[in-house]
Predicted model as a PDB file, atoms N, CA, C, CB and O in Angstrom, pLDDT in the B-factor column:
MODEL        1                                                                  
ATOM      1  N   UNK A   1       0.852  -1.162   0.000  1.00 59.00           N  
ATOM      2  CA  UNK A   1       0.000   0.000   0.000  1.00 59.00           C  
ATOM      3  C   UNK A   1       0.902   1.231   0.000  1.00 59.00           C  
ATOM      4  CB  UNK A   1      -0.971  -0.005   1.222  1.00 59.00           C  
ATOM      5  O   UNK A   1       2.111   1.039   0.126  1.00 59.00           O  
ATOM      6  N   UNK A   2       0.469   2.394  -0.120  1.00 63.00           N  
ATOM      7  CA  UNK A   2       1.366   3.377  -0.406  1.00 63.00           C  
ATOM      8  C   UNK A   2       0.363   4.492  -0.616  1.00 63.00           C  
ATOM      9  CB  UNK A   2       2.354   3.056  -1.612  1.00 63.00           C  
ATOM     10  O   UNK A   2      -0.746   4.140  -1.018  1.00 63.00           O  
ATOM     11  N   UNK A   3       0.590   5.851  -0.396  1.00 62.00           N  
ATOM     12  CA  UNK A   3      -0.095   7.294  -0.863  1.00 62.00           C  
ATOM     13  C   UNK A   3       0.499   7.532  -1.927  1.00 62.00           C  
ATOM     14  CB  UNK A   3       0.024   8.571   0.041  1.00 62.00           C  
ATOM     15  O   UNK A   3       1.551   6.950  -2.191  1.00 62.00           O  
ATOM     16  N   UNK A   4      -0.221   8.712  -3.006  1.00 63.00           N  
ATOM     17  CA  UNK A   4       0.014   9.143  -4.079  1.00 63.00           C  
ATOM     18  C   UNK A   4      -0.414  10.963  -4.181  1.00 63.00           C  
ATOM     19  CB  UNK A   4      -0.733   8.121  -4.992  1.00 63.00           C  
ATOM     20  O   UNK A   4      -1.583  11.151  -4.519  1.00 63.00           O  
ATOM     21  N   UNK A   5      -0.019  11.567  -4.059  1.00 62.00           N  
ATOM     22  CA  UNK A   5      -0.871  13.316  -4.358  1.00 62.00           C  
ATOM     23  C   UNK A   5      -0.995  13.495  -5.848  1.00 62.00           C  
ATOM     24  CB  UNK A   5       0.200  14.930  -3.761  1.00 62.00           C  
ATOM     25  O   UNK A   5      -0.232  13.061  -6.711  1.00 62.00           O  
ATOM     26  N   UNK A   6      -2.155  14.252  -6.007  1.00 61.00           N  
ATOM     27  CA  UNK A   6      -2.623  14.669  -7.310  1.00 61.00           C  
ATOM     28  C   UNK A   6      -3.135  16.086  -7.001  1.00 61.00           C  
ATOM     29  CB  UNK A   6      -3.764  13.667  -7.956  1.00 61.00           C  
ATOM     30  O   UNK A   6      -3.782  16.315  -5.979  1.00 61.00           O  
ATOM     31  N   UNK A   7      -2.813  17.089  -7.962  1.00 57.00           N  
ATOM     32  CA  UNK A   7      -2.768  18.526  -7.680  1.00 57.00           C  
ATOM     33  C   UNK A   7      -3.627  18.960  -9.015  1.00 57.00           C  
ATOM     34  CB  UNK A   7      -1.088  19.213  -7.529  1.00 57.00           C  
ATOM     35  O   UNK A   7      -3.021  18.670 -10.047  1.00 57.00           O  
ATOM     36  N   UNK A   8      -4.627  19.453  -9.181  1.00 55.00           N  
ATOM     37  CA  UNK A   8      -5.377  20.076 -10.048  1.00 55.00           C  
ATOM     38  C   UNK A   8      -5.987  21.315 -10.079  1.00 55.00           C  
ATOM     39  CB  UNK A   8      -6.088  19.466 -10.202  1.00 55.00           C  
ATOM     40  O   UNK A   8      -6.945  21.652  -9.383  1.00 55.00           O  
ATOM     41  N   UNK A   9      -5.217  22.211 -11.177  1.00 52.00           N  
ATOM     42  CA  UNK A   9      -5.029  24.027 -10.800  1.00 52.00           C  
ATOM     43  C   UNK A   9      -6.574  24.465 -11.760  1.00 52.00           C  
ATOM     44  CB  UNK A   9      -2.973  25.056 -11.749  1.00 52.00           C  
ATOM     45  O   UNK A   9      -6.679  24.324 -12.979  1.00 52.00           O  
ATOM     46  N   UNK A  10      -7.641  25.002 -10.849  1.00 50.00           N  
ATOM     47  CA  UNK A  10      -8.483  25.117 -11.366  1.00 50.00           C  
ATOM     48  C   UNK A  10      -8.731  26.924 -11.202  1.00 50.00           C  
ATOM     49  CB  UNK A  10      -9.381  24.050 -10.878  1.00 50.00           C  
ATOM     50  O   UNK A  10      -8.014  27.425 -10.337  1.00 50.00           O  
ATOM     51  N   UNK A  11      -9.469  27.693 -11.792  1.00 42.00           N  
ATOM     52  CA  UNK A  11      -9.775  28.852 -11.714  1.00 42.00           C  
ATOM     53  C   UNK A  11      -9.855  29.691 -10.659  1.00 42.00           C  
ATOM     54  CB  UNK A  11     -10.580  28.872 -12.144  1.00 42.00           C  
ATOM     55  O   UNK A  11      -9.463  30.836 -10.432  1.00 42.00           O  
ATOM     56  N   UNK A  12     -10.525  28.763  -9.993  1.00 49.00           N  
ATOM     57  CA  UNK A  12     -10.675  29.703  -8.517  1.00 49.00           C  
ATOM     58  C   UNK A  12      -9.577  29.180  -7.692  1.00 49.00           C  
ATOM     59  CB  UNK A  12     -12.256  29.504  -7.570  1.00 49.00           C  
ATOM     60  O   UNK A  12      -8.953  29.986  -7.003  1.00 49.00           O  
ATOM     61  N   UNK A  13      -9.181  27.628  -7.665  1.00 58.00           N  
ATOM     62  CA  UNK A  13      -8.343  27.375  -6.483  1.00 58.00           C  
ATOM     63  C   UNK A  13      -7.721  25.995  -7.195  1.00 58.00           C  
ATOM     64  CB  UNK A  13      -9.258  27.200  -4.845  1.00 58.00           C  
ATOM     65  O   UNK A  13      -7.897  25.526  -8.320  1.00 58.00           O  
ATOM     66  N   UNK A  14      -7.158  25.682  -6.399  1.00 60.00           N  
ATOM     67  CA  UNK A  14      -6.271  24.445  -6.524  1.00 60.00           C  
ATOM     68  C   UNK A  14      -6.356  23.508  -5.909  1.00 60.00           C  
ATOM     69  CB  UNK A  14      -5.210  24.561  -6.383  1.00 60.00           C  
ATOM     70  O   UNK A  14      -6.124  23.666  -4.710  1.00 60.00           O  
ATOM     71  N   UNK A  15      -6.737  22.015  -6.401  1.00 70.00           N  
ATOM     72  CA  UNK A  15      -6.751  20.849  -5.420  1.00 70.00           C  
ATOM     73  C   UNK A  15      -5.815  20.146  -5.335  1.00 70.00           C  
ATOM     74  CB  UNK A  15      -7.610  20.032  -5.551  1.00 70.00           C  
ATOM     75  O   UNK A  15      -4.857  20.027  -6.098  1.00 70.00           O  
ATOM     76  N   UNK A  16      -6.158  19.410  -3.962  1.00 77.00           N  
ATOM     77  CA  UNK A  16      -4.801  18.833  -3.301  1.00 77.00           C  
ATOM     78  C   UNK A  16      -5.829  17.397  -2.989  1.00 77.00           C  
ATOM     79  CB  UNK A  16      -3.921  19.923  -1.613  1.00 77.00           C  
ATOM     80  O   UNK A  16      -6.802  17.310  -2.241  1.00 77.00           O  
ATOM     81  N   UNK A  17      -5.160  16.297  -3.918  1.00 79.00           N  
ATOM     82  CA  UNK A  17      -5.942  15.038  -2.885  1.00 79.00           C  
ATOM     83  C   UNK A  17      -4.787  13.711  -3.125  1.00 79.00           C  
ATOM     84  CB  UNK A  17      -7.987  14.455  -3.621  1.00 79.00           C  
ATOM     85  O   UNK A  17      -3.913  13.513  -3.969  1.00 79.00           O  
ATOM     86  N   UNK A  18      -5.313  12.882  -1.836  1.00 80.00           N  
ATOM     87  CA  UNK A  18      -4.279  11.898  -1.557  1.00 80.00           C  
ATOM     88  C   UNK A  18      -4.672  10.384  -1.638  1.00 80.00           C  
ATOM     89  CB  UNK A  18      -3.772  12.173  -0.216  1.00 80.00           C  
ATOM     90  O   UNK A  18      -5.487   9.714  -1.004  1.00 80.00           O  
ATOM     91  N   UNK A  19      -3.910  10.127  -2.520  1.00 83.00           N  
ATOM     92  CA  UNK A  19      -4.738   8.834  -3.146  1.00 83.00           C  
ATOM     93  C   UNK A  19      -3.915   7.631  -2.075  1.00 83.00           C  
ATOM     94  CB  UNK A  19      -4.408   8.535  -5.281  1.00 83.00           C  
ATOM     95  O   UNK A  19      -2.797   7.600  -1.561  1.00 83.00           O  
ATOM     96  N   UNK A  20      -4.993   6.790  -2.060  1.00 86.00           N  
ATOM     97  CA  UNK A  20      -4.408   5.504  -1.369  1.00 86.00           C  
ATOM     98  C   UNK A  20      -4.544   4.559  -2.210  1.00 86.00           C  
ATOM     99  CB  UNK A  20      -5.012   5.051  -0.098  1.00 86.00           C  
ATOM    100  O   UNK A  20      -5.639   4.285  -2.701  1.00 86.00           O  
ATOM    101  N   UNK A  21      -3.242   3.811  -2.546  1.00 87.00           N  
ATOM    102  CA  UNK A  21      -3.306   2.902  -3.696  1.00 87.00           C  
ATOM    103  C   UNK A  21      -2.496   1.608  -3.104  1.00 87.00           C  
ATOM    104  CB  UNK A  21      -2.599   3.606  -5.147  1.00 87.00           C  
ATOM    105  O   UNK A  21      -1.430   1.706  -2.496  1.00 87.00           O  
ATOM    106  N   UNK A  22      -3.301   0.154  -3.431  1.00 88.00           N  
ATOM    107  CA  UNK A  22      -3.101  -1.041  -3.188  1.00 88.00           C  
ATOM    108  C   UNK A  22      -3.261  -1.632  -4.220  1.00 88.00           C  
ATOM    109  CB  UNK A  22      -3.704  -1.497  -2.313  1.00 88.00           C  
ATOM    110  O   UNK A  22      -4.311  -1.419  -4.825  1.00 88.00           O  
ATOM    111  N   UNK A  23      -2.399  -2.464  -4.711  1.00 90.00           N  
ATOM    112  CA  UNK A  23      -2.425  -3.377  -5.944  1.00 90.00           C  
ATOM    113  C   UNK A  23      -3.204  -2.832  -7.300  1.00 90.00           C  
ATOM    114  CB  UNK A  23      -3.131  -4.729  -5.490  1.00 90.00           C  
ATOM    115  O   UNK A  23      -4.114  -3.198  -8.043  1.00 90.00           O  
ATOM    116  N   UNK A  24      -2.066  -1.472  -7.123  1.00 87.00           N  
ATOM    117  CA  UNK A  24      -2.729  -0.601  -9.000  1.00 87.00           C  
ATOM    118  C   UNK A  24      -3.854  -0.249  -8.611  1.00 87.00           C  
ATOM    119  CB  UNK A  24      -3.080  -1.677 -10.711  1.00 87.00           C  
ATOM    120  O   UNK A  24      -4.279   0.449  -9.532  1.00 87.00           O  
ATOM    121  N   UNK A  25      -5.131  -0.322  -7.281  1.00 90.00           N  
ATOM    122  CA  UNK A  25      -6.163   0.034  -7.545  1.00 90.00           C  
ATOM    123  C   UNK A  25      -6.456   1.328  -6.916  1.00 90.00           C  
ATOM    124  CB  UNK A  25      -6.920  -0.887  -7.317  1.00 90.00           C  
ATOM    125  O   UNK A  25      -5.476   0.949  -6.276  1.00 90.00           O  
ATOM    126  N   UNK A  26      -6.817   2.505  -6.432  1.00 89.00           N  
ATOM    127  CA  UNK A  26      -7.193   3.717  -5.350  1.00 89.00           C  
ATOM    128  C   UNK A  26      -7.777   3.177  -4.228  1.00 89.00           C  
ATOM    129  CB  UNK A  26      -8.224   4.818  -5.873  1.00 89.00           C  
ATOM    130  O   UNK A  26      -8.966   2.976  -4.472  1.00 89.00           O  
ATOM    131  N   UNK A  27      -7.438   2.801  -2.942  1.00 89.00           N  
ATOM    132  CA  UNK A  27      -8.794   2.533  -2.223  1.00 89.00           C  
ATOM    133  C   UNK A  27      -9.462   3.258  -0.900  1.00 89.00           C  
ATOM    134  CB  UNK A  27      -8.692   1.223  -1.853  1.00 89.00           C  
ATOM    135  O   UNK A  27     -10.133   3.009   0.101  1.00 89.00           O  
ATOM    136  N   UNK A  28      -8.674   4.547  -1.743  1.00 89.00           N  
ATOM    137  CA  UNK A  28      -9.206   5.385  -0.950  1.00 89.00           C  
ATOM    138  C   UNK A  28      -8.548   7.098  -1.330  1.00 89.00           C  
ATOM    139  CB  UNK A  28      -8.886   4.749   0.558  1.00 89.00           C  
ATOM    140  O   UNK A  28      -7.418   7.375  -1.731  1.00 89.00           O  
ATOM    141  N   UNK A  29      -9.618   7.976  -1.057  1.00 88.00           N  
ATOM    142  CA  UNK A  29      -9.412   9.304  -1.596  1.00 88.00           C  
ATOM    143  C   UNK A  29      -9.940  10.568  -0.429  1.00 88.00           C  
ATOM    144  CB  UNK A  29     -10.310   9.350  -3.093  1.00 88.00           C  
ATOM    145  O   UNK A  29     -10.924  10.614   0.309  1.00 88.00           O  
ATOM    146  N   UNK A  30      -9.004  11.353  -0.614  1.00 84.00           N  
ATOM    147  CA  UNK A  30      -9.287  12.546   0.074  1.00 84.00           C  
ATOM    148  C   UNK A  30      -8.794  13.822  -0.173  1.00 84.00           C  
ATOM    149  CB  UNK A  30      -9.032  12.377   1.151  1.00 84.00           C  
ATOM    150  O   UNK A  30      -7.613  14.163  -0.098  1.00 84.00           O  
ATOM    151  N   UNK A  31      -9.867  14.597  -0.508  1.00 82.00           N  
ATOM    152  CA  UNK A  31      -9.328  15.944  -0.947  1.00 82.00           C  
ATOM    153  C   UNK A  31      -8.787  16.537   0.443  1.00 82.00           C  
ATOM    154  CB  UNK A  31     -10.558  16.963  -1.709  1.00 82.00           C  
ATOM    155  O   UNK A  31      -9.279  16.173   1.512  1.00 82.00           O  
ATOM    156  N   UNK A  32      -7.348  17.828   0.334  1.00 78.00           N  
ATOM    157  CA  UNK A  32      -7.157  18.469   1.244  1.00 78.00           C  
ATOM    158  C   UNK A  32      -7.018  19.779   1.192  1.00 78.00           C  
ATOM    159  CB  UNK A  32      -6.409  18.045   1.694  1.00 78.00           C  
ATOM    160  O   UNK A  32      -6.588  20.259   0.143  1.00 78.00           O  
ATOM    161  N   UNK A  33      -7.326  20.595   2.232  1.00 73.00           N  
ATOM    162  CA  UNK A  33      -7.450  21.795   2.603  1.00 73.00           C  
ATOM    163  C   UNK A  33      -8.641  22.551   1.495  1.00 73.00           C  
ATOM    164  CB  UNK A  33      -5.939  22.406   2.634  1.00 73.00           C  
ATOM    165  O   UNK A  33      -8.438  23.491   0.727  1.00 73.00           O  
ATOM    166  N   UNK A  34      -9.851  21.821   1.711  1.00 72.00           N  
ATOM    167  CA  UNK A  34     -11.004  22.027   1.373  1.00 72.00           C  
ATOM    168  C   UNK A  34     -11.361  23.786   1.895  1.00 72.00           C  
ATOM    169  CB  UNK A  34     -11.875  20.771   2.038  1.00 72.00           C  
ATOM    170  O   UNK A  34     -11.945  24.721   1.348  1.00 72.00           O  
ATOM    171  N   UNK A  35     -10.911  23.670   2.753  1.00 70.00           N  
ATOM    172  CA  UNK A  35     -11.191  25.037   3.414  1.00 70.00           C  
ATOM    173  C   UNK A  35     -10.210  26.671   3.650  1.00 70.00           C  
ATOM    174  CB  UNK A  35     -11.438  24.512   4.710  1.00 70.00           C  
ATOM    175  O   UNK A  35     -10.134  27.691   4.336  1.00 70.00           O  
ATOM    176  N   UNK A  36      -9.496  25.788   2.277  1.00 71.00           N  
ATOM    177  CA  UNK A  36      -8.702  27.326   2.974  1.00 71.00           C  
ATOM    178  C   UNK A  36      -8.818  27.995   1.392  1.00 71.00           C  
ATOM    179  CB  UNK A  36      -6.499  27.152   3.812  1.00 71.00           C  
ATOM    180  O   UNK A  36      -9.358  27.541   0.384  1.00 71.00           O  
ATOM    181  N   UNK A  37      -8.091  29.241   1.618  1.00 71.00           N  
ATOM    182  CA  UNK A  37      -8.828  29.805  -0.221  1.00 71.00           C  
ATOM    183  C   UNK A  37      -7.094  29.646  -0.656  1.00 71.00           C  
ATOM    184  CB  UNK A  37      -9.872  32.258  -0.528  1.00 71.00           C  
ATOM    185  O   UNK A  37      -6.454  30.657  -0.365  1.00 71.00           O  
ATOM    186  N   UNK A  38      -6.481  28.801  -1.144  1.00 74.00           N  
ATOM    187  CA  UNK A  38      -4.780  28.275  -1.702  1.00 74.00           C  
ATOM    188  C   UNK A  38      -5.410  28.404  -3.095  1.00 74.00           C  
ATOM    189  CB  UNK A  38      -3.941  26.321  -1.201  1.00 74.00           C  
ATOM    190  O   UNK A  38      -6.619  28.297  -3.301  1.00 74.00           O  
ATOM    191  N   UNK A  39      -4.655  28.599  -3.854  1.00 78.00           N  
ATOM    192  CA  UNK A  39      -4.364  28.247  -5.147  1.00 78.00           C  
ATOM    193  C   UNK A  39      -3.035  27.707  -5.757  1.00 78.00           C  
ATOM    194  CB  UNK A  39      -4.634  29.237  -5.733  1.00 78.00           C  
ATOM    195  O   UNK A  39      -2.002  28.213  -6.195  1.00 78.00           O  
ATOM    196  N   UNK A  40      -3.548  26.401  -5.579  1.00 79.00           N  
ATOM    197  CA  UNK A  40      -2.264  25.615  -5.211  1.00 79.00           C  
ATOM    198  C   UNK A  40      -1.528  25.386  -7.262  1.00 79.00           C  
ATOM    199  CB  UNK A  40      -2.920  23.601  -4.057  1.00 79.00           C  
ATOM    200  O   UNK A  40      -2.144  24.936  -8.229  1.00 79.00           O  
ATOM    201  N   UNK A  41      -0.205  25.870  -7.196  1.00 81.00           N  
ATOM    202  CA  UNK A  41       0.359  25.976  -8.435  1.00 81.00           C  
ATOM    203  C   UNK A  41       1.301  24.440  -8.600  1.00 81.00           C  
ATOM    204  CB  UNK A  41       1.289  27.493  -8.487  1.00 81.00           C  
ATOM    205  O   UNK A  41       0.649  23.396  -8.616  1.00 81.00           O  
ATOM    206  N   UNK A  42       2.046  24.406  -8.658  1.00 82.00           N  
ATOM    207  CA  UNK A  42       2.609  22.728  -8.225  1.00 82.00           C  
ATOM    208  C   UNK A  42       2.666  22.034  -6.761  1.00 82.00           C  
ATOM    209  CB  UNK A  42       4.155  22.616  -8.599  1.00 82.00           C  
ATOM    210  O   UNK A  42       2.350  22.732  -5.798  1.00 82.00           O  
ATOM    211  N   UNK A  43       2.975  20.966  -6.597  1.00 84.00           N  
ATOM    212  CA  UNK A  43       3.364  19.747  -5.735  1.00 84.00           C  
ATOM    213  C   UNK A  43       4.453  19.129  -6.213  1.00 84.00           C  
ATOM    214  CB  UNK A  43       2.346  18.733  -5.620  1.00 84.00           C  
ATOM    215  O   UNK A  43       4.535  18.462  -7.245  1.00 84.00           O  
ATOM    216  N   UNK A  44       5.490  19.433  -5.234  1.00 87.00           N  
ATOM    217  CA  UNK A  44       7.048  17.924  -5.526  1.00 87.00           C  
ATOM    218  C   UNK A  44       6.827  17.338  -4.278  1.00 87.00           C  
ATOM    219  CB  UNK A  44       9.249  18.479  -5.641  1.00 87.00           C  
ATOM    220  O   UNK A  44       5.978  17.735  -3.480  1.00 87.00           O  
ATOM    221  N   UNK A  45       7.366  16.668  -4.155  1.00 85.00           N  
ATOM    222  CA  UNK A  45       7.909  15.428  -3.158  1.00 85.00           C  
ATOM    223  C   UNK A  45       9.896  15.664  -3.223  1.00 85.00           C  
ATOM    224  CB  UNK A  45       7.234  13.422  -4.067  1.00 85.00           C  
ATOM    225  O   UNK A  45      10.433  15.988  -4.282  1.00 85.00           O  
ATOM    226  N   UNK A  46      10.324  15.542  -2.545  1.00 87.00           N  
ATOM    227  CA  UNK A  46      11.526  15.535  -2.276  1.00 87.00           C  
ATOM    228  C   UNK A  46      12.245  14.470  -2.316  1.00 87.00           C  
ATOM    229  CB  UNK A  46      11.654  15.967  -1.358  1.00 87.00           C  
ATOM    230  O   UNK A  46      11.557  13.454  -2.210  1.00 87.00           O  
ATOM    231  N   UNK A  47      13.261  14.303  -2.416  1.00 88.00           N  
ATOM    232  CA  UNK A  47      13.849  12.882  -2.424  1.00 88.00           C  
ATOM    233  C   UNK A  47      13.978  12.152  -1.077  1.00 88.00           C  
ATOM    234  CB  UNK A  47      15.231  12.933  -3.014  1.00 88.00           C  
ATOM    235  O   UNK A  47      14.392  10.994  -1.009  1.00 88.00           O  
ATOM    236  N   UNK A  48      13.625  12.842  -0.061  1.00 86.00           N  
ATOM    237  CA  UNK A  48      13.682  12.216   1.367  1.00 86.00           C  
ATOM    238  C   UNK A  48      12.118  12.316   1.757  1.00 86.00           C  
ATOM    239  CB  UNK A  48      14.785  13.121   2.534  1.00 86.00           C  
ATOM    240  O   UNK A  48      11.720  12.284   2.922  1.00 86.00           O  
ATOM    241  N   UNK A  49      11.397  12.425   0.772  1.00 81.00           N  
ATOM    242  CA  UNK A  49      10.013  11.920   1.295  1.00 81.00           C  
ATOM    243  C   UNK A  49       9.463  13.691   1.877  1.00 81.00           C  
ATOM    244  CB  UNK A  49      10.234  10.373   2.868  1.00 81.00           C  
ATOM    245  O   UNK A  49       8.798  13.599   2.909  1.00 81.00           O  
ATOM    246  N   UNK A  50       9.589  14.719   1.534  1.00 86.00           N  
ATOM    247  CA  UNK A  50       8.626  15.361   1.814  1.00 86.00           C  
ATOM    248  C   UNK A  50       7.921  16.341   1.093  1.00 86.00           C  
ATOM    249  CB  UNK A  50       8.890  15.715   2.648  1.00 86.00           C  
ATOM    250  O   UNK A  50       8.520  16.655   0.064  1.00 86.00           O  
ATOM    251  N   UNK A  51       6.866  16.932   1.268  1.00 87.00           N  
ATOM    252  CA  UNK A  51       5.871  17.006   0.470  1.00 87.00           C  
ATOM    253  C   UNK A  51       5.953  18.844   0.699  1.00 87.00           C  
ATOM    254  CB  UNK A  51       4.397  15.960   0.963  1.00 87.00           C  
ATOM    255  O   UNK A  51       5.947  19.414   1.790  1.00 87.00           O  
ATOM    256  N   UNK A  52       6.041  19.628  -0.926  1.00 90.00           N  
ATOM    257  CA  UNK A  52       6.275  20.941  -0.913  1.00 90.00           C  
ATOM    258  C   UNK A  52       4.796  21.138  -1.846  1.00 90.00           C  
ATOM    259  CB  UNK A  52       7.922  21.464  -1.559  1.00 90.00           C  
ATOM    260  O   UNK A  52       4.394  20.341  -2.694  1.00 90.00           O  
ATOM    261  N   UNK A  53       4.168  22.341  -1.458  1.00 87.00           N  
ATOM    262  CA  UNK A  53       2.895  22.991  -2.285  1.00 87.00           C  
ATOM    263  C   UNK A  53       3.437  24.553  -2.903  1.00 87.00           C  
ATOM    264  CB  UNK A  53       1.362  23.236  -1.055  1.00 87.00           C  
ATOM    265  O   UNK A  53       3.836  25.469  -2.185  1.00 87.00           O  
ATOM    266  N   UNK A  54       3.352  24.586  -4.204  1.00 87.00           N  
ATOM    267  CA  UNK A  54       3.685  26.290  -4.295  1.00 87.00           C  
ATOM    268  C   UNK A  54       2.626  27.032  -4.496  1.00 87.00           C  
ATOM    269  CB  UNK A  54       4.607  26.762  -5.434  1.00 87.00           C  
ATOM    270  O   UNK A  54       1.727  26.325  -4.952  1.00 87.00           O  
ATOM    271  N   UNK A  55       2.305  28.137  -4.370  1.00 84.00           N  
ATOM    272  CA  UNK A  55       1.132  28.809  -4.569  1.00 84.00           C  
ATOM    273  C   UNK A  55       1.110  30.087  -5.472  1.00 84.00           C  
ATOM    274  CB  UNK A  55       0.683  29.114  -3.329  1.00 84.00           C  
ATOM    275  O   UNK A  55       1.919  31.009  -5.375  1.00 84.00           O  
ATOM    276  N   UNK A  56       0.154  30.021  -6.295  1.00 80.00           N  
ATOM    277  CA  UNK A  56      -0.041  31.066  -7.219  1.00 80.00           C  
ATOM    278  C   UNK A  56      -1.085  32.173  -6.682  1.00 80.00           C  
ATOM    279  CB  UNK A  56      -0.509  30.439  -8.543  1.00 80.00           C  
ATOM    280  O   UNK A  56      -2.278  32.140  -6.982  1.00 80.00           O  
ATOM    281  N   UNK A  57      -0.612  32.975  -6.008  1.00 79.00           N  
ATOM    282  CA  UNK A  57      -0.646  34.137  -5.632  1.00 79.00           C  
ATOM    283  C   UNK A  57       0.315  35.030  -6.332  1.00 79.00           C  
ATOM    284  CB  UNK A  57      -0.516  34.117  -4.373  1.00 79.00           C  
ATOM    285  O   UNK A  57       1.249  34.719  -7.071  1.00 79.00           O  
ATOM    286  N   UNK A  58      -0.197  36.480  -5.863  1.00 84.00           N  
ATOM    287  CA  UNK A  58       0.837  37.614  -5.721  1.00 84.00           C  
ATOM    288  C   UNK A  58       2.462  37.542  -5.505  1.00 84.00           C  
ATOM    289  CB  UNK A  58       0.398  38.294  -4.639  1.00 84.00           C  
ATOM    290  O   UNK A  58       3.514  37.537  -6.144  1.00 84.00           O  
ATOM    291  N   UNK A  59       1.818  37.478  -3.837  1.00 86.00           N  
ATOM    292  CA  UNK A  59       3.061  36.735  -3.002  1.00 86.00           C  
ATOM    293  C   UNK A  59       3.287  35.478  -2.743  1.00 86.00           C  
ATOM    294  CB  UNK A  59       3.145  37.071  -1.856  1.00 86.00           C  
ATOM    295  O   UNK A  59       3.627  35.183  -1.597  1.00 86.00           O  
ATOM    296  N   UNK A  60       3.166  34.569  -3.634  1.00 86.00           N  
ATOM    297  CA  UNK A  60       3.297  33.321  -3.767  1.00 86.00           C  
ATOM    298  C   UNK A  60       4.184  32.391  -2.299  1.00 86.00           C  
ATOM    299  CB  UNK A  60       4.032  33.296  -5.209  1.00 86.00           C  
ATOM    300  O   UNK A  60       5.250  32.776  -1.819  1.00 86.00           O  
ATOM    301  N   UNK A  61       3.617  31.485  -1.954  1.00 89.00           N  
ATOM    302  CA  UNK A  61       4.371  30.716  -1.088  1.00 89.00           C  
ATOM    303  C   UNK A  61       5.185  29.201  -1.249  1.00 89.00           C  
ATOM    304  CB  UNK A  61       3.522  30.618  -0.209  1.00 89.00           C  
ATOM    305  O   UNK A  61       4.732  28.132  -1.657  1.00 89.00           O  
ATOM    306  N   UNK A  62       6.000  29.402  -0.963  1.00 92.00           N  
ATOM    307  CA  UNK A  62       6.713  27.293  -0.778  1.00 92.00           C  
ATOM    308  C   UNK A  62       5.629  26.820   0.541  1.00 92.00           C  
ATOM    309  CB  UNK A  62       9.274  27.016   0.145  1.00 92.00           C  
ATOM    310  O   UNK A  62       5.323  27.645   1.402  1.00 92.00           O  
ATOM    311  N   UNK A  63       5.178  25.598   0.563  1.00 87.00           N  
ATOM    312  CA  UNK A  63       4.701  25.373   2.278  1.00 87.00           C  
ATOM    313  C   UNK A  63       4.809  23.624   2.334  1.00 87.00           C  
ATOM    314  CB  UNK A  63       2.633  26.066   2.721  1.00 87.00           C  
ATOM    315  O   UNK A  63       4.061  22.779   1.844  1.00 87.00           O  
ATOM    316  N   UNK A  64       5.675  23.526   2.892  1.00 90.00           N  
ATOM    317  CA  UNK A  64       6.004  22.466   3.505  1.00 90.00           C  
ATOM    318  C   UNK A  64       4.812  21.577   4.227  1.00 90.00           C  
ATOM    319  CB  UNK A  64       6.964  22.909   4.370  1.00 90.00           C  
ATOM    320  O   UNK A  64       4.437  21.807   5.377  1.00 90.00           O  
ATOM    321  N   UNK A  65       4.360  20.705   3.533  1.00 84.00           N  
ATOM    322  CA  UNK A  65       3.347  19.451   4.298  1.00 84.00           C  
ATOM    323  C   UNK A  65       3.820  18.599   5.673  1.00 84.00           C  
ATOM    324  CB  UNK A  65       3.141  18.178   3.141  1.00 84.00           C  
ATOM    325  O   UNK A  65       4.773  17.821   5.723  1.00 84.00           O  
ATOM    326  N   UNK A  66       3.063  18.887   6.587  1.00 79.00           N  
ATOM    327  CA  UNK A  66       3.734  17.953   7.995  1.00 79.00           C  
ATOM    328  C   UNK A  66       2.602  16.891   8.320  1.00 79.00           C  
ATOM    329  CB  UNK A  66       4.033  19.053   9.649  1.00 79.00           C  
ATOM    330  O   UNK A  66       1.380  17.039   8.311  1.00 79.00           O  
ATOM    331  N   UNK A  67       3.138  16.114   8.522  1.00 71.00           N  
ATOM    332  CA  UNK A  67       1.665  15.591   9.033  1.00 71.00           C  
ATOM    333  C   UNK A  67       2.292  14.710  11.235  1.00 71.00           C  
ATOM    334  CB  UNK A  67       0.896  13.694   7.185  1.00 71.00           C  
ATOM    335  O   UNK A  67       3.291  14.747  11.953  1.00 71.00           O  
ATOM    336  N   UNK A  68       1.207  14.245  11.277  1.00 61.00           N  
ATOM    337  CA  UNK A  68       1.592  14.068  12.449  1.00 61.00           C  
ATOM    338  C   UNK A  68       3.301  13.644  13.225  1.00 61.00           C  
ATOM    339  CB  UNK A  68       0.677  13.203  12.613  1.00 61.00           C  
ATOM    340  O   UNK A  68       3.904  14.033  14.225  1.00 61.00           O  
ATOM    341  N   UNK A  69       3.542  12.799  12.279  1.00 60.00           N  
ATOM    342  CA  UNK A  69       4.624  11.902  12.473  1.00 60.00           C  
ATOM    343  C   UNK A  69       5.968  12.672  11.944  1.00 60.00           C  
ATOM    344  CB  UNK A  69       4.323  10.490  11.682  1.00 60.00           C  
ATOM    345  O   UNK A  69       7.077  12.218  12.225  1.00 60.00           O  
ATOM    346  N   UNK A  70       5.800  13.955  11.099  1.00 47.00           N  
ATOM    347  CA  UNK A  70       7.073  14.796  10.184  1.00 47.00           C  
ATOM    348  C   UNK A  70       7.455  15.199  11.986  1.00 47.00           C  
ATOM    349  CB  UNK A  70       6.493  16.596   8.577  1.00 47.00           C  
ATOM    350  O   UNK A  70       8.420  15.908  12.269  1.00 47.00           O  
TER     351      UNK A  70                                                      
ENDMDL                                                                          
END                                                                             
């Protein structure tokens, strides 16, 4: 099993969702930060496993993904 992010830059905002994938299939999905107003421009992953969002704004931001365990 393993996670996957998928980033899709839409007009008003940008989605962020995290796929859970087991044997080639999704088995499970969740969009994130439903609630904040981001307009999220790319997603990398790092070579040590961590997860960067850039944002298309003005003042555009880098923002580092933490989750419990970072």
């Amino acid at each position: 099993m393993c996670a996957a992010f998928l980033s899709h830059l839409r007009l008003s905002r940008g989605s962020l969702w995290r796929m859970v994938i087991e044997d080639e299939k999704i088995i499970a999905a969740e969009e994130l930060f439903t609630d904040s107003r981001l307009r999220i421009r790319k997603v990398v992953q790092s070579p040590a496993g961590k997860l960067y969002l850039l944002t298309d704004e003005i003042n555009g931001k880098v923002i580092r993904i933490m989750n419990s365990t970072n």
